[in-house]
PyMOL Python script that loads the backbone (N, CA, C, O; Angstrom):
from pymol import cmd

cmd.read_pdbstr("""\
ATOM      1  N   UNK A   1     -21.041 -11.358 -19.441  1.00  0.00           N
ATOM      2  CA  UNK A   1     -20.885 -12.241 -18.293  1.00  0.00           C
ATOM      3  C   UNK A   1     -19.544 -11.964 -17.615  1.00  0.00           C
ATOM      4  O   UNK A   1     -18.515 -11.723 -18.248  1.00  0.00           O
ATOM      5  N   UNK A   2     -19.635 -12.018 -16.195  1.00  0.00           N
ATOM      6  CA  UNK A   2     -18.247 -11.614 -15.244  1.00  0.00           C
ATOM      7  C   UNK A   2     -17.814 -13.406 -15.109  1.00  0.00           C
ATOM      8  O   UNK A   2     -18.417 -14.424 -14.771  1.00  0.00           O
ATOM      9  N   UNK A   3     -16.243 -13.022 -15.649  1.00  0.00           N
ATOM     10  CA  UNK A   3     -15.445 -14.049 -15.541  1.00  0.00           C
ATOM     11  C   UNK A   3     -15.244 -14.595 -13.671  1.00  0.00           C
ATOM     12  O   UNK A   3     -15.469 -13.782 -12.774  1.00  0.00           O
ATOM     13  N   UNK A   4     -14.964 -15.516 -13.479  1.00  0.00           N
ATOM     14  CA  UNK A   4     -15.410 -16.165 -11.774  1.00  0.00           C
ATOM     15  C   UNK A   4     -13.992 -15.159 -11.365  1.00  0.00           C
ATOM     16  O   UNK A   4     -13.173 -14.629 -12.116  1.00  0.00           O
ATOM     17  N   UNK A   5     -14.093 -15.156  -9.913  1.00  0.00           N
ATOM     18  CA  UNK A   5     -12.603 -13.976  -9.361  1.00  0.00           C
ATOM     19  C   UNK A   5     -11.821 -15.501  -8.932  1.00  0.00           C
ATOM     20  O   UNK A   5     -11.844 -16.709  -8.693  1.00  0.00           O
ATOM     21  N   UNK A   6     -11.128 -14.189  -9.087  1.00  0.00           N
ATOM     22  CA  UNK A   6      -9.170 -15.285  -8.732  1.00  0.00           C
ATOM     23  C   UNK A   6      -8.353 -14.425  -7.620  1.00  0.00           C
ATOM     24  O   UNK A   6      -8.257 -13.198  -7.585  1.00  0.00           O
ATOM     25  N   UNK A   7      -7.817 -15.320  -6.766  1.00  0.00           N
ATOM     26  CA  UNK A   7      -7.025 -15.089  -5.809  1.00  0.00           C
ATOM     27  C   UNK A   7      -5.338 -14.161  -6.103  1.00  0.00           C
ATOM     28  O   UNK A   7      -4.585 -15.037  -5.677  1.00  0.00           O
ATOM     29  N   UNK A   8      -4.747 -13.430  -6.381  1.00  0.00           N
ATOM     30  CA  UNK A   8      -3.907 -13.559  -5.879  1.00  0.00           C
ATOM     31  C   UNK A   8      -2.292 -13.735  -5.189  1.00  0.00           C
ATOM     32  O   UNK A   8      -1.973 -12.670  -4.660  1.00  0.00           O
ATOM     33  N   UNK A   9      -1.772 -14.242  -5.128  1.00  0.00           N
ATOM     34  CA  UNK A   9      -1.461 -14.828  -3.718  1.00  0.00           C
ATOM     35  C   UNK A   9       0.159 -14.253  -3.752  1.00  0.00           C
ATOM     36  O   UNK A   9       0.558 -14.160  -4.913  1.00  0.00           O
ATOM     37  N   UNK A  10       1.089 -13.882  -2.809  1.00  0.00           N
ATOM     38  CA  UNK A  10       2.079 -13.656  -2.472  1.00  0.00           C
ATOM     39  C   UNK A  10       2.931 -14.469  -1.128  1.00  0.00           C
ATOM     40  O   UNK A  10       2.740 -14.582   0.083  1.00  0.00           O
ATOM     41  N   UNK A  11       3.797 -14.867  -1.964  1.00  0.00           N
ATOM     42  CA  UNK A  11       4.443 -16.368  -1.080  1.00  0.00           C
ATOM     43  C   UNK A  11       5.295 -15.544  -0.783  1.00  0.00           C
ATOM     44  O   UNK A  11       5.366 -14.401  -1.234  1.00  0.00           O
ATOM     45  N   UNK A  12       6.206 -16.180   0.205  1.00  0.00           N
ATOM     46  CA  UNK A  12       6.863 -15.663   1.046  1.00  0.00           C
ATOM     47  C   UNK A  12       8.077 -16.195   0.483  1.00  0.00           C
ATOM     48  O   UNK A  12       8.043 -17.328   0.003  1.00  0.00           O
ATOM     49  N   UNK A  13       9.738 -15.162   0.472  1.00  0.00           N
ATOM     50  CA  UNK A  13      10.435 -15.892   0.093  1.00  0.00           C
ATOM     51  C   UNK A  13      11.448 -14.795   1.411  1.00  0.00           C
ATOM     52  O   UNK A  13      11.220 -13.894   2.219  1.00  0.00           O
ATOM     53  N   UNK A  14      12.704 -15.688   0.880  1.00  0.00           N
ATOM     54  CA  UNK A  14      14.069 -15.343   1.879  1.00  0.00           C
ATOM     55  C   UNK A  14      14.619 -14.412   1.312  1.00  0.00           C
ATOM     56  O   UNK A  14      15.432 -14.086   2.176  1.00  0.00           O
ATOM     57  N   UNK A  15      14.777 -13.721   0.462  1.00  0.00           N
ATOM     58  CA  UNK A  15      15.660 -12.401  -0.399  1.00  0.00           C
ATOM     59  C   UNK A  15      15.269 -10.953  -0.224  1.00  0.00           C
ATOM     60  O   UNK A  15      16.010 -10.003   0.028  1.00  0.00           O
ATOM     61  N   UNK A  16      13.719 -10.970  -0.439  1.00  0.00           N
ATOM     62  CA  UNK A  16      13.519  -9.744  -0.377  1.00  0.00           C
ATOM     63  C   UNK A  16      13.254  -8.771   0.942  1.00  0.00           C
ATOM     64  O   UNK A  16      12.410  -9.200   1.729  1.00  0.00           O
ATOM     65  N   UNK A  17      13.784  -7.713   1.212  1.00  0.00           N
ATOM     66  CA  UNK A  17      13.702  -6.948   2.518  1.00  0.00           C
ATOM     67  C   UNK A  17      11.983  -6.770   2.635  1.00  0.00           C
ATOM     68  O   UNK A  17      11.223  -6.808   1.667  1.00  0.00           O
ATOM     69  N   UNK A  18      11.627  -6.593   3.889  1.00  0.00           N
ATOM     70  CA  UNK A  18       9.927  -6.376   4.286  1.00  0.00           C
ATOM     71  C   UNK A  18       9.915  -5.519   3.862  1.00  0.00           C
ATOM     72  O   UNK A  18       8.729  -5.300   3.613  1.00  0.00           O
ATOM     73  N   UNK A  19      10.694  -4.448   3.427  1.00  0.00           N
ATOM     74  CA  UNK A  19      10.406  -2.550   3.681  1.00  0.00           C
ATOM     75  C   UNK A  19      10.341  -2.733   1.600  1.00  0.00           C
ATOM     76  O   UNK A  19      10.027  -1.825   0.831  1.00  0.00           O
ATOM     77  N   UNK A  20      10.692  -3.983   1.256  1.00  0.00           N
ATOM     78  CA  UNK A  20      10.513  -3.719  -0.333  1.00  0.00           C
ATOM     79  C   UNK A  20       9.584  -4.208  -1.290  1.00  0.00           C
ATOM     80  O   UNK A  20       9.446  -4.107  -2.509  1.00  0.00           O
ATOM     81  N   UNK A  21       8.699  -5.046   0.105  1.00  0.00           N
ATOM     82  CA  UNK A  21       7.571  -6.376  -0.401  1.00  0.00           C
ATOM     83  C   UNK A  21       6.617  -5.238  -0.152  1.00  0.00           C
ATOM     84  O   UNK A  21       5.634  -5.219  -0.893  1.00  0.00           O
ATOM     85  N   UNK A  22       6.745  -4.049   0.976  1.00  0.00           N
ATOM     86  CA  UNK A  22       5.621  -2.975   1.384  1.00  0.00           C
ATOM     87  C   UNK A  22       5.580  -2.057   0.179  1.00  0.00           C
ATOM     88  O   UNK A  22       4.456  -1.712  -0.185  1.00  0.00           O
ATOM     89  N   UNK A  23       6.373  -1.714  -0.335  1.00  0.00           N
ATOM     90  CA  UNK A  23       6.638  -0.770  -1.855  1.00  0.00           C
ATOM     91  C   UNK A  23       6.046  -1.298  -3.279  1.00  0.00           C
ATOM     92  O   UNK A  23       5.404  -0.774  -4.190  1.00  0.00           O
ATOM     93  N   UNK A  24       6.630  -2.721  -2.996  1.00  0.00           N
ATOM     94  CA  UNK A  24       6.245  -3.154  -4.198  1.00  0.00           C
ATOM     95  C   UNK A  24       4.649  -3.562  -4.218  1.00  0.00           C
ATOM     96  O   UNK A  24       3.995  -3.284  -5.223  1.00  0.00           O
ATOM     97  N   UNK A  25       4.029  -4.222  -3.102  1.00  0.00           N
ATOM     98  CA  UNK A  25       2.718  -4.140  -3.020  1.00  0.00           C
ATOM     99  C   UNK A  25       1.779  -2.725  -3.159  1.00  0.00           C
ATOM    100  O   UNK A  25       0.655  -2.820  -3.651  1.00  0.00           O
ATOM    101  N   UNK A  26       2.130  -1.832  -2.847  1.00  0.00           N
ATOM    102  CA  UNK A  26       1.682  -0.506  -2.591  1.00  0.00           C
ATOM    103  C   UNK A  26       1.609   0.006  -4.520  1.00  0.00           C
ATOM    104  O   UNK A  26       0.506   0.229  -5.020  1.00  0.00           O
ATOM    105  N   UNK A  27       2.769   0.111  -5.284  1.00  0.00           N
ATOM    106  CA  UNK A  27       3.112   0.110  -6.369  1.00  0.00           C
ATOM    107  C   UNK A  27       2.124  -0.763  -7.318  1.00  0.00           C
ATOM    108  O   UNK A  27       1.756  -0.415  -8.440  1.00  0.00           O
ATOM    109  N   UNK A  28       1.788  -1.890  -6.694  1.00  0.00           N
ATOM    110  CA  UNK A  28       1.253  -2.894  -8.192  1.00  0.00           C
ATOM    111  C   UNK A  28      -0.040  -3.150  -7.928  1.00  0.00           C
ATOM    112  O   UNK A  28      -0.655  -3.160  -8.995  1.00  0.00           O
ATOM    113  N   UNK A  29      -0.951  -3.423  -6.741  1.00  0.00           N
ATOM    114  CA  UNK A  29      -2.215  -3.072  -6.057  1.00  0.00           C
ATOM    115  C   UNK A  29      -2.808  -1.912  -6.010  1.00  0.00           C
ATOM    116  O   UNK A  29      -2.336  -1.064  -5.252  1.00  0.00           O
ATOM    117  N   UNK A  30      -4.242  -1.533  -6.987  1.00  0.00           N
ATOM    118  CA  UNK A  30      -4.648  -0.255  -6.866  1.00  0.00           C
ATOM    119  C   UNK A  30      -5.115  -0.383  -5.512  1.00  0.00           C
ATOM    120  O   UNK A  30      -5.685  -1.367  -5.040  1.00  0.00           O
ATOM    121  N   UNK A  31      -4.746   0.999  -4.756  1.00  0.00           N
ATOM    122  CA  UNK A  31      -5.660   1.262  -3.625  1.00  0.00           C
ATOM    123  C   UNK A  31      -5.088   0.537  -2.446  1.00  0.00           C
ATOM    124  O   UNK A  31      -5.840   0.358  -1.487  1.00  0.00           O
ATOM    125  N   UNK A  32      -3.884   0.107  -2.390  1.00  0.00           N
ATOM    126  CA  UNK A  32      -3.161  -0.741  -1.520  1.00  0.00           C
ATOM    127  C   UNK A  32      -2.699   0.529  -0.456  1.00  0.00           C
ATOM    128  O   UNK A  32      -2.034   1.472  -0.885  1.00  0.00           O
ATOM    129  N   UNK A  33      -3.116   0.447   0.937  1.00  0.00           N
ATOM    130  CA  UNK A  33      -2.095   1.232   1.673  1.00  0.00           C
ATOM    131  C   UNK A  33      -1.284   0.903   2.328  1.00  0.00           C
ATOM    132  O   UNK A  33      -1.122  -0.313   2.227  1.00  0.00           O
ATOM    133  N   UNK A  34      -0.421   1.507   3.215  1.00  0.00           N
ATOM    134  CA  UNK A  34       0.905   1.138   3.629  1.00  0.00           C
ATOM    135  C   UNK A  34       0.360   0.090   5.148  1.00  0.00           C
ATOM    136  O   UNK A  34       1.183  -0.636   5.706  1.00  0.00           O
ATOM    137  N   UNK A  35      -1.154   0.186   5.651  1.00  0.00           N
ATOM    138  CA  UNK A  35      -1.261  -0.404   6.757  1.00  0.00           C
ATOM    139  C   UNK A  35      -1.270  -2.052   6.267  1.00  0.00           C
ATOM    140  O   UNK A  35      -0.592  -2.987   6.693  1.00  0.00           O
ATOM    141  N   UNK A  36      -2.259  -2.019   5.261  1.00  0.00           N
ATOM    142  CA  UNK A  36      -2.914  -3.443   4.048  1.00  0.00           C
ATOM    143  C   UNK A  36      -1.354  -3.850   3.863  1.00  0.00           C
ATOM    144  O   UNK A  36      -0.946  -4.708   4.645  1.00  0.00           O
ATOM    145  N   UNK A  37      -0.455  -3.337   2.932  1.00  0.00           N
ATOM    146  CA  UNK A  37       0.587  -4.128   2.954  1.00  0.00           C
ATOM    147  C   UNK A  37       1.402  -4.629   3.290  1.00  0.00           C
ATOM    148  O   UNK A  37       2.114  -5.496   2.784  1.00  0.00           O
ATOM    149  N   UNK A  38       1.402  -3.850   4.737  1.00  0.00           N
ATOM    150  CA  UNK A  38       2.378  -4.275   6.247  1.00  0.00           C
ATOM    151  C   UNK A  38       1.574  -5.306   6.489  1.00  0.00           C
ATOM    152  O   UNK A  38       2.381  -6.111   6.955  1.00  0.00           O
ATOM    153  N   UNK A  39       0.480  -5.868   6.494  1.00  0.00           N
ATOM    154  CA  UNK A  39      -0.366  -7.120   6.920  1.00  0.00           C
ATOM    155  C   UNK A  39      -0.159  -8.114   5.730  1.00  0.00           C
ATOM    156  O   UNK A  39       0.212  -9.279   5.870  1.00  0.00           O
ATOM    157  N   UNK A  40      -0.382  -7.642   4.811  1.00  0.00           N
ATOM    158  CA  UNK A  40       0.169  -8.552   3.698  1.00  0.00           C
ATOM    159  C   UNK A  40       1.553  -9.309   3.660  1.00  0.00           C
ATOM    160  O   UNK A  40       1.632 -10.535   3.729  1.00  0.00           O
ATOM    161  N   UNK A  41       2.488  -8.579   3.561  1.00  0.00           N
ATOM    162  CA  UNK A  41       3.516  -8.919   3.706  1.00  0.00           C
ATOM    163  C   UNK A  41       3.599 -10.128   5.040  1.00  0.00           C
ATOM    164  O   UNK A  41       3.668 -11.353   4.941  1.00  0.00           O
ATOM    165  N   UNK A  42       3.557  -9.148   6.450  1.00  0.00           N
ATOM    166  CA  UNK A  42       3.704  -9.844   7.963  1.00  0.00           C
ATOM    167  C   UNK A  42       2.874 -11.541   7.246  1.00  0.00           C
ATOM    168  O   UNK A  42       3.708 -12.362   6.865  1.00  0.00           O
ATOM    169  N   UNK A  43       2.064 -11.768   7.168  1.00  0.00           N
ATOM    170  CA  UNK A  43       1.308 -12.844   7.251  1.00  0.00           C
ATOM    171  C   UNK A  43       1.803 -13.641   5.872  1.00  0.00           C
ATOM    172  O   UNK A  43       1.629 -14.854   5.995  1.00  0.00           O
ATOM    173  N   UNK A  44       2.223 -13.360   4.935  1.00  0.00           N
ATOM    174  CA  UNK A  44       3.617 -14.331   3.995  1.00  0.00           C
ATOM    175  C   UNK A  44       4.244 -14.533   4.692  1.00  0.00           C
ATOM    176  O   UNK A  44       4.221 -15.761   4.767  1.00  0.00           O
ATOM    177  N   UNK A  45       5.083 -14.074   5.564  1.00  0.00           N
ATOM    178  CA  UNK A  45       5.975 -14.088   5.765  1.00  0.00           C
ATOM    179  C   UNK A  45       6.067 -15.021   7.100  1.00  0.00           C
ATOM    180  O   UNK A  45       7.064 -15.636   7.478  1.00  0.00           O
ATOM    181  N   UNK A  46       4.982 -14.983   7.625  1.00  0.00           N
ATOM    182  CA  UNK A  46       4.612 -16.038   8.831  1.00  0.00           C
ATOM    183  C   UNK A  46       3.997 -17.499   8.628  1.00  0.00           C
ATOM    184  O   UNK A  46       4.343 -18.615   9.016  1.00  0.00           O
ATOM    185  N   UNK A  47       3.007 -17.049   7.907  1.00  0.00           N
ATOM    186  CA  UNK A  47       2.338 -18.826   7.157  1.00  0.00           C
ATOM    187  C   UNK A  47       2.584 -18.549   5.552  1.00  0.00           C
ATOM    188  O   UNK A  47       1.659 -18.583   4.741  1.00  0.00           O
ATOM    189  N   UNK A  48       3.801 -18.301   5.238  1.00  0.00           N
ATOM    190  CA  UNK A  48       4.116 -19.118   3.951  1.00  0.00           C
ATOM    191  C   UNK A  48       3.619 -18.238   2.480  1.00  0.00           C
ATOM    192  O   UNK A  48       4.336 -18.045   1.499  1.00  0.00           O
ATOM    193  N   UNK A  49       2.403 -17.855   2.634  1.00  0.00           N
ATOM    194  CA  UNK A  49       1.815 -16.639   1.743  1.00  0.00           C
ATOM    195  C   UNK A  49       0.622 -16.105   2.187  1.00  0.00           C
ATOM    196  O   UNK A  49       0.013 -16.562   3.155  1.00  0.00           O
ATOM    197  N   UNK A  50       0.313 -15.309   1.633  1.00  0.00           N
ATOM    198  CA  UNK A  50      -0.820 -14.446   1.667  1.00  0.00           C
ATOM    199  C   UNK A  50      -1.407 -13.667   0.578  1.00  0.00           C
ATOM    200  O   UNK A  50      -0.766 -13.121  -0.319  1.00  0.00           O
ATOM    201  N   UNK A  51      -3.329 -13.654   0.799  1.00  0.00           N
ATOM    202  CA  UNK A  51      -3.951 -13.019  -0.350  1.00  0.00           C
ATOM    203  C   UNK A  51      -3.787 -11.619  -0.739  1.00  0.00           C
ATOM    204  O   UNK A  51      -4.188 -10.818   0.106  1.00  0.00           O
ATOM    205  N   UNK A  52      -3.351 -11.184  -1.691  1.00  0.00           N
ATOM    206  CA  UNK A  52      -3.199  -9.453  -2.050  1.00  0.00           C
ATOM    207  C   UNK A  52      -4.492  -8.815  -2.471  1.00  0.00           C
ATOM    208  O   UNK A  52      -4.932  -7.702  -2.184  1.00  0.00           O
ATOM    209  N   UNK A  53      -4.968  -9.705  -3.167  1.00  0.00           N
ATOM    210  CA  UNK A  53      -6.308  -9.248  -3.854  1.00  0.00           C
ATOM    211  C   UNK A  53      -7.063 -10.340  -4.323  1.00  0.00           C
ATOM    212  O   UNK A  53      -6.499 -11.420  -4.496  1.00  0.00           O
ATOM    213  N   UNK A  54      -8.325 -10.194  -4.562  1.00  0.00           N
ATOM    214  CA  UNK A  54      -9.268 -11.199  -5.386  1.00  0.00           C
ATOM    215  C   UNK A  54      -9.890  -9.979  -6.580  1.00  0.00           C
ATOM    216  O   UNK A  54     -10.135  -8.876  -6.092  1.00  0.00           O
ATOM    217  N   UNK A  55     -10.050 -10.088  -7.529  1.00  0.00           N
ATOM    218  CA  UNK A  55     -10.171  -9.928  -8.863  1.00  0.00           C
ATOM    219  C   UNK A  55     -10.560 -10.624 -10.232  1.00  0.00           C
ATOM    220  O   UNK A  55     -10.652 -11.836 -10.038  1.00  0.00           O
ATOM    221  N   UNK A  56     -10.837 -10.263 -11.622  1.00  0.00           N
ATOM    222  CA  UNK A  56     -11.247 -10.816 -12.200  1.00  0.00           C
ATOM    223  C   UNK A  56      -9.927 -11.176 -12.712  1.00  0.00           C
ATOM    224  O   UNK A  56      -8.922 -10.516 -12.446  1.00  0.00           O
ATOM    225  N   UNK A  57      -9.926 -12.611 -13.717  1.00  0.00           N
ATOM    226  CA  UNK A  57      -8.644 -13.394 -14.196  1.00  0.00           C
ATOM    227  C   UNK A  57      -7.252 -12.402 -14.637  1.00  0.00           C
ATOM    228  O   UNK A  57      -6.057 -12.261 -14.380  1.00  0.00           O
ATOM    229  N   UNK A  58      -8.332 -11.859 -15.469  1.00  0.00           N
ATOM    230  CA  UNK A  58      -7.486 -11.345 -16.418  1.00  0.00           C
ATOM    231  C   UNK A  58      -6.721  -9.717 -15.779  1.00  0.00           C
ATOM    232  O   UNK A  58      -5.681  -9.302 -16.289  1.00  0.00           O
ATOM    233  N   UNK A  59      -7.197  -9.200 -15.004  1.00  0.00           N
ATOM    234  CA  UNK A  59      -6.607  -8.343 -13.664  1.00  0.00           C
ATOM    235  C   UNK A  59      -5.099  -9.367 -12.885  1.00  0.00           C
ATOM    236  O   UNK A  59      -3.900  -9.130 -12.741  1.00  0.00           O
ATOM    237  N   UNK A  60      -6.111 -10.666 -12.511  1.00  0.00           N
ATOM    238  CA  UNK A  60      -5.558 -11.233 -11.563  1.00  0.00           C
ATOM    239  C   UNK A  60      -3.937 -11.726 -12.471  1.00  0.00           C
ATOM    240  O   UNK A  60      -2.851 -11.955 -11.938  1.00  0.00           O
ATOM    241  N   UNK A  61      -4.180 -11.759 -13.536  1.00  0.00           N
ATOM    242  CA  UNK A  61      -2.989 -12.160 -14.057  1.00  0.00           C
ATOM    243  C   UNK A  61      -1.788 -11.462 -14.207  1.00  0.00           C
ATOM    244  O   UNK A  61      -0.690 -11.968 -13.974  1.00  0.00           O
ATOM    245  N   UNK A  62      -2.000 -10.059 -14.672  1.00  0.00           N
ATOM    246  CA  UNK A  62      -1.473  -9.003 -14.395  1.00  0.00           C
ATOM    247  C   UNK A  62      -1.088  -8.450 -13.387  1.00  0.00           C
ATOM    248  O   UNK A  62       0.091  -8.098 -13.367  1.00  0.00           O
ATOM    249  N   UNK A  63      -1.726  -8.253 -12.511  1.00  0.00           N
ATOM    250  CA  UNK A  63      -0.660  -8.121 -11.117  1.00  0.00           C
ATOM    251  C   UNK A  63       0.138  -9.451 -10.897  1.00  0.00           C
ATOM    252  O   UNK A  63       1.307  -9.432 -10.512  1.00  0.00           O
ATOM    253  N   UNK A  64      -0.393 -10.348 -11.099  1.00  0.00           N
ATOM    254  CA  UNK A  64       1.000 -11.062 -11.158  1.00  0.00           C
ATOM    255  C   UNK A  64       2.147 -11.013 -11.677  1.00  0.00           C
ATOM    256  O   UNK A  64       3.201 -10.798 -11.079  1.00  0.00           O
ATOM    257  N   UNK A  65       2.000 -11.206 -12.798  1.00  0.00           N
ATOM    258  CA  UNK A  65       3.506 -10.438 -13.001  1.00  0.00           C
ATOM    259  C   UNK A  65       3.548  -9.587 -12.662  1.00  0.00           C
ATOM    260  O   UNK A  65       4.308  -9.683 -11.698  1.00  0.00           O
ATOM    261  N   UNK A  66       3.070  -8.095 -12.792  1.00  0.00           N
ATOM    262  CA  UNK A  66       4.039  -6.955 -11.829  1.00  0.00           C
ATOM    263  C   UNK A  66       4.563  -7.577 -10.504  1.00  0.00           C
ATOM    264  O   UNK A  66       5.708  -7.310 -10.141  1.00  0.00           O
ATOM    265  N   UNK A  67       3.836  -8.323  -9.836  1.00  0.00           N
ATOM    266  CA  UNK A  67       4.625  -8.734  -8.870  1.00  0.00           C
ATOM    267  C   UNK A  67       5.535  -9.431  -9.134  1.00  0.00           C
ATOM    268  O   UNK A  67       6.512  -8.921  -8.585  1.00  0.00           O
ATOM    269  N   UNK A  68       5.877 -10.464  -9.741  1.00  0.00           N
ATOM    270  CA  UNK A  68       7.011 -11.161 -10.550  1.00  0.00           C
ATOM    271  C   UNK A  68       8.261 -10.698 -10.914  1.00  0.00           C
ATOM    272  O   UNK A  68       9.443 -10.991 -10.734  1.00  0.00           O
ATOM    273  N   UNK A  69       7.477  -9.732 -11.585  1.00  0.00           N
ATOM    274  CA  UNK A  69       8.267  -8.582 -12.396  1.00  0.00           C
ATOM    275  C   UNK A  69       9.101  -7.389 -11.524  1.00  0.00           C
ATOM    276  O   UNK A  69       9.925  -6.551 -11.893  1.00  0.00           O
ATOM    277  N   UNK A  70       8.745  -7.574 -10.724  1.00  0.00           N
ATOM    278  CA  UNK A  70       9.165  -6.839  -9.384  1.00  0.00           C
ATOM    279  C   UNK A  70      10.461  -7.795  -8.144  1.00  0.00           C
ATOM    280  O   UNK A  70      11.022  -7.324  -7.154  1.00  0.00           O
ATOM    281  N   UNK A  71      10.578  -9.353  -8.785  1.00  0.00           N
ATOM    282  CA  UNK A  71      11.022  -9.582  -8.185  1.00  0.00           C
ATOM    283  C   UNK A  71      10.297 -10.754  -6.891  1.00  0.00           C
ATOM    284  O   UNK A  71      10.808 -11.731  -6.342  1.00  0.00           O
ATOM    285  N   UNK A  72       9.404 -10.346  -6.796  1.00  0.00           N
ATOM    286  CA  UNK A  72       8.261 -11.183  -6.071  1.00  0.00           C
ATOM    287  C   UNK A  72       7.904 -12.538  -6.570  1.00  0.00           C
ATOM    288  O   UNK A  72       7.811 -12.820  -7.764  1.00  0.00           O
ATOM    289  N   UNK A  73       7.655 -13.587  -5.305  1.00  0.00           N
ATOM    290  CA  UNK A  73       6.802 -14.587  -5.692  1.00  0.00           C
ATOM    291  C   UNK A  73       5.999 -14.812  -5.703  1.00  0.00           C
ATOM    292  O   UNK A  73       5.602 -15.136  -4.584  1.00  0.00           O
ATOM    293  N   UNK A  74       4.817 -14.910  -6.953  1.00  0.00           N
ATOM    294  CA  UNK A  74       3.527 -14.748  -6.574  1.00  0.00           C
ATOM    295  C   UNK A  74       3.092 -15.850  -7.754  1.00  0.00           C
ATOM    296  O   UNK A  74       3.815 -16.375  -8.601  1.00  0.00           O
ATOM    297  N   UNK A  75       1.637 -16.022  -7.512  1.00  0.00           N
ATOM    298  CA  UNK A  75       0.951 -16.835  -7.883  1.00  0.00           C
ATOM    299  C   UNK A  75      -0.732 -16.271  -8.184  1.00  0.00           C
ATOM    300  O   UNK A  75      -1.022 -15.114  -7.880  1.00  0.00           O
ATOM    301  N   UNK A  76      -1.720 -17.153  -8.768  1.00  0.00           N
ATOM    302  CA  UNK A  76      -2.799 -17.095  -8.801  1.00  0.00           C
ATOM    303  C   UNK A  76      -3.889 -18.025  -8.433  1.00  0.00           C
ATOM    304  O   UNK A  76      -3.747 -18.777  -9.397  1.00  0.00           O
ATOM    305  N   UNK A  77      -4.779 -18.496  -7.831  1.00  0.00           N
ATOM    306  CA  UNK A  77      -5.693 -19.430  -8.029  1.00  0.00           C
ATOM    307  C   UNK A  77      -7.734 -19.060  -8.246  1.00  0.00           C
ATOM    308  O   UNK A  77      -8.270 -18.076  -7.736  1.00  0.00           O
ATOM    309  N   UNK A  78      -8.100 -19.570  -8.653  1.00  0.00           N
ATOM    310  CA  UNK A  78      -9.741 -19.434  -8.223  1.00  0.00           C
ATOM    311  C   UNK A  78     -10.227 -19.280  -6.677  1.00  0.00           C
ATOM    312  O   UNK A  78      -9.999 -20.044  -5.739  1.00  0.00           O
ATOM    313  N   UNK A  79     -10.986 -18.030  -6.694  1.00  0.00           N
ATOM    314  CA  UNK A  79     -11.486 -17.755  -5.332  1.00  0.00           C
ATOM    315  C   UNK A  79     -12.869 -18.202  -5.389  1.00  0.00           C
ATOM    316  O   UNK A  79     -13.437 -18.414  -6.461  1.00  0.00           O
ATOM    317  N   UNK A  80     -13.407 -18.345  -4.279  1.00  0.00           N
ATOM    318  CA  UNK A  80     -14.811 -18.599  -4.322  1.00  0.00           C
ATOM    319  C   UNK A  80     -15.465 -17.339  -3.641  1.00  0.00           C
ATOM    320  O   UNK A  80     -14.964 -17.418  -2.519  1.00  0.00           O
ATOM    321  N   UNK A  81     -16.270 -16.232  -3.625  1.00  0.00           N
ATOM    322  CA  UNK A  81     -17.405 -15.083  -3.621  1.00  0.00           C
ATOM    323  C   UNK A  81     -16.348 -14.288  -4.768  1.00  0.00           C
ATOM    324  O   UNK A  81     -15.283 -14.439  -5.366  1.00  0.00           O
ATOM    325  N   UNK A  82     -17.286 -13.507  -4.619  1.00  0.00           N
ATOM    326  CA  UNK A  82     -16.984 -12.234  -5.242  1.00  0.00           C
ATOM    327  C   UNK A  82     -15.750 -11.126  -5.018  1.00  0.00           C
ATOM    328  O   UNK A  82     -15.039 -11.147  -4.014  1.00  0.00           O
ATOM    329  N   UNK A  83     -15.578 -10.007  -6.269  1.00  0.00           N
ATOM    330  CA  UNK A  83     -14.135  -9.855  -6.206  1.00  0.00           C
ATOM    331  C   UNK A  83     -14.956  -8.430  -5.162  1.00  0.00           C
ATOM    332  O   UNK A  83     -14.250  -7.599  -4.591  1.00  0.00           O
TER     333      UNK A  83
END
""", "prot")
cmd.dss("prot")
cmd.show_as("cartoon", "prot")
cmd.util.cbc("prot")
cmd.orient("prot")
């Protein structure tokens, strides 16, 4: 059985440069390109956060911390469709 997908999410904070939220997304997201994370980033950074990925939990947990771990603020929640 597939565990339900999870969001996620990258909040927006005041410290980190845009040109290092684009690296570090690119780095911890398989398959992330430099256009996806320039939108990623832009839209944290405008309303507060934004989705990086939807995935299964236990994925979803793990890029979290790399993002964390990177310095980033990030988070997780339950998505509703599919990853």
């Amino acid at each position: 059985k597939m565990s339900p997908p999870y969001r996620v999410l990258l909040r927006n904070d005041n410290y980190n440069k845009r040109e290092y939220v684009v690296q570090v997304l690119m780095k911890v997201i398989p398959c992330m390109t430099l256009d996806n994370a320039v939108n990623i980033m832009q839209e944290a950074r405008y309303n507060g956060m934004s989705v990086d990925i939807i995935c299964a939990q236990v994925d979803a947990e793990d890029r979290c911390m790399q993002l964390r771990g990177n310095g980033l603020l990030s988070s997780i929640e339950p998505a509703s469709g599919g990853c």
